[in-house]
C-alpha positions in Angstrom: 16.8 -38.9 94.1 16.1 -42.4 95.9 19.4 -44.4 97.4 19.2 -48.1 98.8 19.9 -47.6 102.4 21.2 -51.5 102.8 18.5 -53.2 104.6 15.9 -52.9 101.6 14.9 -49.3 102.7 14.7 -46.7 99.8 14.5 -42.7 100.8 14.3 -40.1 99.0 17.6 -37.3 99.2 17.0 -33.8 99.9 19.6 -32.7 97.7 18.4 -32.5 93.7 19.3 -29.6 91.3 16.7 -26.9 91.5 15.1 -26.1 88.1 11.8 -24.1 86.5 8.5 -26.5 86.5 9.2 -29.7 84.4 13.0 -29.7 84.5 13.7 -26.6 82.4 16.6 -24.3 83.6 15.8 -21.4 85.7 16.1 -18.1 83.5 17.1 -14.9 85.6 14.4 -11.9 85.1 16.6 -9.9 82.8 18.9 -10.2 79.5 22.3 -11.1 80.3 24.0 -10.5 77.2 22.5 -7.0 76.8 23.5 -6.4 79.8 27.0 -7.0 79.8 27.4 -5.8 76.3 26.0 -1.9 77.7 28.4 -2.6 80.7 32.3 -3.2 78.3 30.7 -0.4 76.7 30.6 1.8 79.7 33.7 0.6 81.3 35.9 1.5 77.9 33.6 4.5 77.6 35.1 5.7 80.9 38.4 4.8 80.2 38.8 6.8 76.7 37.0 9.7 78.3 39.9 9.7 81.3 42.1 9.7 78.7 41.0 12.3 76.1 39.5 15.1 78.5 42.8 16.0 80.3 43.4 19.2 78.6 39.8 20.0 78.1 39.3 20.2 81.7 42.3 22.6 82.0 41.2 24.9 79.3 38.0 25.0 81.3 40.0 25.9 84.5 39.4 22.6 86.0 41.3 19.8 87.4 42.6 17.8 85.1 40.0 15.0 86.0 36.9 17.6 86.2 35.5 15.8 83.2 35.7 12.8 84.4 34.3 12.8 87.8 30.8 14.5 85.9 31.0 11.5 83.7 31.3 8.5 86.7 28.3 10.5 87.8 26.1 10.8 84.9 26.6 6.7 84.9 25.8 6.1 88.1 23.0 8.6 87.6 22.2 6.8 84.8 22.4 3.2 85.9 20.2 4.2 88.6 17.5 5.8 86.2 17.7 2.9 84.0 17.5 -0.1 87.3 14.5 1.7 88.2 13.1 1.8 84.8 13.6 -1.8 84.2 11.3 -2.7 87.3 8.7 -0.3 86.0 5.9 -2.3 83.6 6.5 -0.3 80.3 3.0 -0.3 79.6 2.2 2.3 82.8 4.2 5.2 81.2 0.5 5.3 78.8 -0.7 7.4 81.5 2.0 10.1 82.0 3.3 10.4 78.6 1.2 13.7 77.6 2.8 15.3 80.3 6.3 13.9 79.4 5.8 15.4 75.7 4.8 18.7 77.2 7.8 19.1 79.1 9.7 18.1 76.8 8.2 20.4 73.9 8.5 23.5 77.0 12.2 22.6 77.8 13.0 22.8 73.7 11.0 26.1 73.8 13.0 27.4 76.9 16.1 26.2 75.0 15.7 28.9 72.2 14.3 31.8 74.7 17.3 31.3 76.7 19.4 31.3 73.4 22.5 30.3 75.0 25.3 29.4 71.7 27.6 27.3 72.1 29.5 26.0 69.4 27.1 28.3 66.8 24.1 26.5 68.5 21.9 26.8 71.0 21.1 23.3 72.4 22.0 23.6 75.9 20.3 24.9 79.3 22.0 24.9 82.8 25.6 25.8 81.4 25.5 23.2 78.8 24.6 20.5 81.6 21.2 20.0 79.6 20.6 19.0 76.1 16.3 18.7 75.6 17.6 17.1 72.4 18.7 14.1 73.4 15.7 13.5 75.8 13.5 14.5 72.9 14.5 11.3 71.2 13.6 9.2 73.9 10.8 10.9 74.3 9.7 11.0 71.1 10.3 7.2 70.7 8.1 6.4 73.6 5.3 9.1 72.5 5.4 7.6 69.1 5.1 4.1 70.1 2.0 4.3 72.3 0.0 6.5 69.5 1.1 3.8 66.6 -0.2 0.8 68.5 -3.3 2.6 69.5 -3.7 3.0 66.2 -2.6 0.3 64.3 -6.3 -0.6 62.7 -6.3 2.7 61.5 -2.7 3.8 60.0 -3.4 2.9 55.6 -5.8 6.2 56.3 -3.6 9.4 55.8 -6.0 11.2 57.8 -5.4 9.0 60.9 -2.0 7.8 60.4 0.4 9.9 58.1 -0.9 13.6 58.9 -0.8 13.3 62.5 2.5 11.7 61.9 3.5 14.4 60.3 2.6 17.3 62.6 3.9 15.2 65.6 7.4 14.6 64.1 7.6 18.2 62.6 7.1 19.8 66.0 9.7 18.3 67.4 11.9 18.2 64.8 10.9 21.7 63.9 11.9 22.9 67.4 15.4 20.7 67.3 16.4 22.3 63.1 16.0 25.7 64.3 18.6 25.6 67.2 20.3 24.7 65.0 20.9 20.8 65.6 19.9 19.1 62.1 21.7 15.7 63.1 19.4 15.6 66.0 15.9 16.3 63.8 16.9 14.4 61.0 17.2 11.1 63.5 13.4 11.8 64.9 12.3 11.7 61.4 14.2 8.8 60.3 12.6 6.8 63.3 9.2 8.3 62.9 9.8 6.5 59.5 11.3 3.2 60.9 8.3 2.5 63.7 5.7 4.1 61.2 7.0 1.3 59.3 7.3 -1.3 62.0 3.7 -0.5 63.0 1.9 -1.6 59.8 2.1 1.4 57.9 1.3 1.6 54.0 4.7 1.2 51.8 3.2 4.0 49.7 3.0 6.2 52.6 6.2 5.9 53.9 7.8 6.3 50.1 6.0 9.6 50.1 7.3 10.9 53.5 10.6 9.7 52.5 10.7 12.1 49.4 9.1 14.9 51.5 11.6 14.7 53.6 14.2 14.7 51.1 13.7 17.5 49.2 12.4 19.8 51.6 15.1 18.9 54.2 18.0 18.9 51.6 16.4 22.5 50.8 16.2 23.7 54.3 19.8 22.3 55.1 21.1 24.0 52.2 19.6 27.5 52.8 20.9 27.0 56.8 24.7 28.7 57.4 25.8 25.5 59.3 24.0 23.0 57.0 25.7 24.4 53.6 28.7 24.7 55.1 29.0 20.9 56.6 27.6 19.8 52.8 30.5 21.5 51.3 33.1 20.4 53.4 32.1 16.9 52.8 31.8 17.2 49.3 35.3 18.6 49.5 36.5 15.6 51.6 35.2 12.9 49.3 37.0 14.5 46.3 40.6 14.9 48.1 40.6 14.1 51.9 43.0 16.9 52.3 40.7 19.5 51.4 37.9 18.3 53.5 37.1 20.4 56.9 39.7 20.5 59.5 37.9 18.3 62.1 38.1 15.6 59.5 41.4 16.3 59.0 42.3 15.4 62.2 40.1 13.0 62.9 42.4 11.0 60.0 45.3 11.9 61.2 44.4 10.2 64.3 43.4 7.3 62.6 46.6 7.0 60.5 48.6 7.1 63.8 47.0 4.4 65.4 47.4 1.8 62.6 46.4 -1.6 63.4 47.4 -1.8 67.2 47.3 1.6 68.1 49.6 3.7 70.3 48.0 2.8 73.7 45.7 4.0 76.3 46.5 7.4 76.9 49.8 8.2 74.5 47.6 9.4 71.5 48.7 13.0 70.9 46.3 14.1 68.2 43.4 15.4 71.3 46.2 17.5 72.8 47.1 19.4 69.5 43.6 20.3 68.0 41.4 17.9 67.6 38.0 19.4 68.0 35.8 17.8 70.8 38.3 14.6 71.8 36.4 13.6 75.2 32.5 14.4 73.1 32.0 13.9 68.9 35.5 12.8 68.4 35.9 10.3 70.8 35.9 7.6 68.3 38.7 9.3 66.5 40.8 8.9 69.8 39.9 5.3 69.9 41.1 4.4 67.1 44.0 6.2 67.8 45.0 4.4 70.9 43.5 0.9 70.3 44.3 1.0 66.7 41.9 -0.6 63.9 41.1 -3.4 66.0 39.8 -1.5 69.3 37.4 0.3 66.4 36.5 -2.5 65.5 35.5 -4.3 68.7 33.7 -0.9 69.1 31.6 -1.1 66.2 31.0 -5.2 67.0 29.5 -4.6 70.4 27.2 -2.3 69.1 26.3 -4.5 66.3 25.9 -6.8 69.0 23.9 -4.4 70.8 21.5 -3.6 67.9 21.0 -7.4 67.4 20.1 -8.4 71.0 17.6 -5.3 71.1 16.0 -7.0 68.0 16.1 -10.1 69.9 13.9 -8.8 72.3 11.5 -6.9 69.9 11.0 -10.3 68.8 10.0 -12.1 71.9 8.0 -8.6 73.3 4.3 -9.8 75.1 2.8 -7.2 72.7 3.2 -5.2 69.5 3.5 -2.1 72.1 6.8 -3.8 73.7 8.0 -4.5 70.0 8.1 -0.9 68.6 9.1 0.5 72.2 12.6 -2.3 71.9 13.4 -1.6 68.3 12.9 2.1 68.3 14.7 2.3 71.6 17.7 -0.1 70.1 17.9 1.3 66.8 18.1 4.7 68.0 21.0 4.3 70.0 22.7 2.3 66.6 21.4 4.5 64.4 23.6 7.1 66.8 26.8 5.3 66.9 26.6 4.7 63.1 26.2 8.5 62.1 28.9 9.5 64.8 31.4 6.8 63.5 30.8 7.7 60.1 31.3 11.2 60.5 34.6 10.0 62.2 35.8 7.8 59.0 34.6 10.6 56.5 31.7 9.0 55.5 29.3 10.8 56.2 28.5 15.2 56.6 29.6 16.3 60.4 26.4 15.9 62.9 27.5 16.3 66.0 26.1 13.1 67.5 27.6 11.8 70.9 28.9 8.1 70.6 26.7 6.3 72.9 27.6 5.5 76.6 31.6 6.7 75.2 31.3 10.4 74.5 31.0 12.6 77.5 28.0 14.4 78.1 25.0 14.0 80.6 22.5 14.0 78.4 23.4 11.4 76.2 24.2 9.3 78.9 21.4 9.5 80.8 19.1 9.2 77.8 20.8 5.6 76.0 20.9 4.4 79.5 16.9 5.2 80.0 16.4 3.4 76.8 18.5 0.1 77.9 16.4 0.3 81.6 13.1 0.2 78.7 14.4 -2.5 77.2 15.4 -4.7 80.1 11.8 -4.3 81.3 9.9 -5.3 78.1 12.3 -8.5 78.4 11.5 -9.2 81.9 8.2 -9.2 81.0 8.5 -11.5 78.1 10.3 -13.7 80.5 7.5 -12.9 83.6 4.8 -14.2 80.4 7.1 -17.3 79.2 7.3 -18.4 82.7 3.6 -18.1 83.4 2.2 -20.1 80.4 5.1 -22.4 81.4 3.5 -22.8 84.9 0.0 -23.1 83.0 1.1 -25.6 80.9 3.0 -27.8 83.6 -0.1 -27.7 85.9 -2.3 -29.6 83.1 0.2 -31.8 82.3 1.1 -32.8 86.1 -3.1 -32.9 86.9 -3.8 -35.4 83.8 -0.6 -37.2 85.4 -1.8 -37.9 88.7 -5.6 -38.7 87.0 -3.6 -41.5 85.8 -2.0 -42.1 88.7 -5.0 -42.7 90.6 -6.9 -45.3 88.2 -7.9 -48.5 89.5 -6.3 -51.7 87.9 -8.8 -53.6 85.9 -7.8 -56.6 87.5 -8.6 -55.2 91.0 -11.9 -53.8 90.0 -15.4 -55.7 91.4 -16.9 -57.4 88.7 -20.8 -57.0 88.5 -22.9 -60.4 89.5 
């Protein structure tokens, strides 16, 4: 900025708005909006989970706030894990993740030797503190990712691309079914599907898999205790509500109480005379309870809004590597908030999936908040590569400018003889 200082005397001020190379805005090294969509998320997450996990803490012989002191933690675990993971390049976990997928195939192992039910299950290790299921998602997202892009030349051959698929997906899903935890298996498959998809893979291929999958996992659910059970009961539910399973009943009943408004923060009654799980699975059933239809439905906006800044940043990923990694990571947590919400609103067979950063649980949390820490790095890269061809860019621009600058006037030029 140059001001007249009254004698004829121009200087330049000191003082001028700082900005990127060329005038453009300075953009901060994460995503906001992802960012504070994840954080409302985890603040009413808390909040509900005070609220609904009074009595389950007694019952456990517990304070009444045992429950939620383990869940402050497992976010500030978790916001910890995933601050660290957003400053890590995503592109160095290549290196280590053999030995992730082994430990994570040995903890699912160690989860049926130990064979400690809970809930007709066995899911858990450490006195339920553990789920390798949830981790196994993660996991199996990242482990997924790397192999497709290394092979994306390669996938239209069955032999490279949908076999190995195939054995990958069914060993961990395999491992997860026979717990039993078919909610859990049936979401690794469906996103082996989604970034075999996203990857390049042949239409025909994944048509194939899809009907596989169909009938043999329709089959297998059917001939499972749990999974004939949970088919009937939903079956049962979509012809007369009333004779559906008596966790759905509830969960309705909570759900007509709340009615538009809802009955407040902490004066639902449904979690304190039987609703199954109210602080885990049924959280959402307690949401709408207390915050009526439209606290459910801010619920379900922000992760809408979620899923569509996580496609965002698939979109503007350096690499295909950084793509698949941000919409496997993004629509994995969605795909987990739609199948528990459903299950809520009767529309779908009882899973048992945790509503992401709401339902209590360590696993869960620590898990979705690992995948947002992945996600917030592959966008500070994109931002780290935006800024550099920027730079780049501006430095050509500014040289050919001061090439300019330095021409001699033709009228000032010697003339030959």
């Amino acid at each position: 900025m140059v001001s007249n200082m009254g004698n004829g005397t121009f200087v330049k001020s000191a003082f001028k708005p700082k900005t990127k190379t060329g005038g453009r805005p300075l953009r901060l090294p994460f995503d906001v909006p992802l960012l504070l969509i994840v954080a409302i998320l985890l603040v009413f997450g808390l909040l509900m989970v005070y609220s609904s996990s009074w009595d389950a803490s007694i019952l456990m012989g517990q304070e009444p706030t045992y429950i939620f002191g383990r869940q402050v933690l497992w976010v500030i675990l978790g916001i910890i894990g995933a601050t660290i993971l957003s400053l890590v390049d995503y592109h160095r976990y290549e290196k280590f993740l053999i030995f992730i997928m082994i430990a994570c195939i040995s903890l699912l192992v160690i989860v049926l030797i130990i064979n400690d039910v809970r809930f007709n299950s066995s899911r858990a290790l450490l006195g339920g503190s553990i789920q390798p299921a949830e981790l196994a998602k993660v996991v199996t997202i990242l482990y997924l990712s790397f192999w497709l892009y290394k092979r994306q030349d390669d996938l239209k051959d069955i032999n490279i691309g949908l076999f190995p698929l195939g054995v990958i997906l069914g060993l961990i899903g395999g491992l997860i079914f026979i717990q039993p935890d078919i909610s859990a298996s049936a979401t690794i498959l469906m996103l082996g599907i989604m970034l075999f998809f996203l990857a390049g893979g042949d239409w025909k291929q994944i048509i194939l898999v899809a009907a596989v999958i169909l009938l043999a996992g329709g089959g297998l659910v059917a001939a499972t205790p749990t999974g004939s059970v949970r088919i009937s009961d939903y079956l049962s539910g979509l012809k007369n509500p009333i004779e559906g399973s008596y966790h759905i009943r509830r969960t309705f009943e909570a759900i007509i109480k709340g009615g538009v408004f809802g009955v407040g923060i902490g004066q639902a009654d449904t979690k304190f005379t039987g609703l199954p799980l109210p602080h885990t699975d049924s959280i959402f059933a307690v949401v709408a309870e207390e915050t009526g239809l439209i606290g459910a439905i801010i619920i379900i906006i922000l992760f809408c809004l979620l899923l569509w800044r996580g496609f965002v940043i698939a979109n503007r990923a350096p690499d295909q590597l950084g793509s698949l990694l941000a919409y496997g990571l993004t629509g994995w947590i969605a795909l987990e908030a739609l199948m528990n919400i459903a299950v809520i609103v009767g529309l779908f067979p009882f899973t048992g999936n945790a509503l992401p950063f709401i339902s209590a649980g360590g696993s869960s949390m620590i898990s979705s908040l690992a995948a947002i820490g992945i996600v917030m790095n592959i966008a500070r890269c994109s931002v780290k590569q935006e800024t550099s061809e920027r730079s780049q860019t501006s430095a050509v621009v500014d040289l050919r400018g001061r090439d300019r600058r330095r021409r001699v006037p033709r009228g000032n030029r010697h003339t030959s003889p």
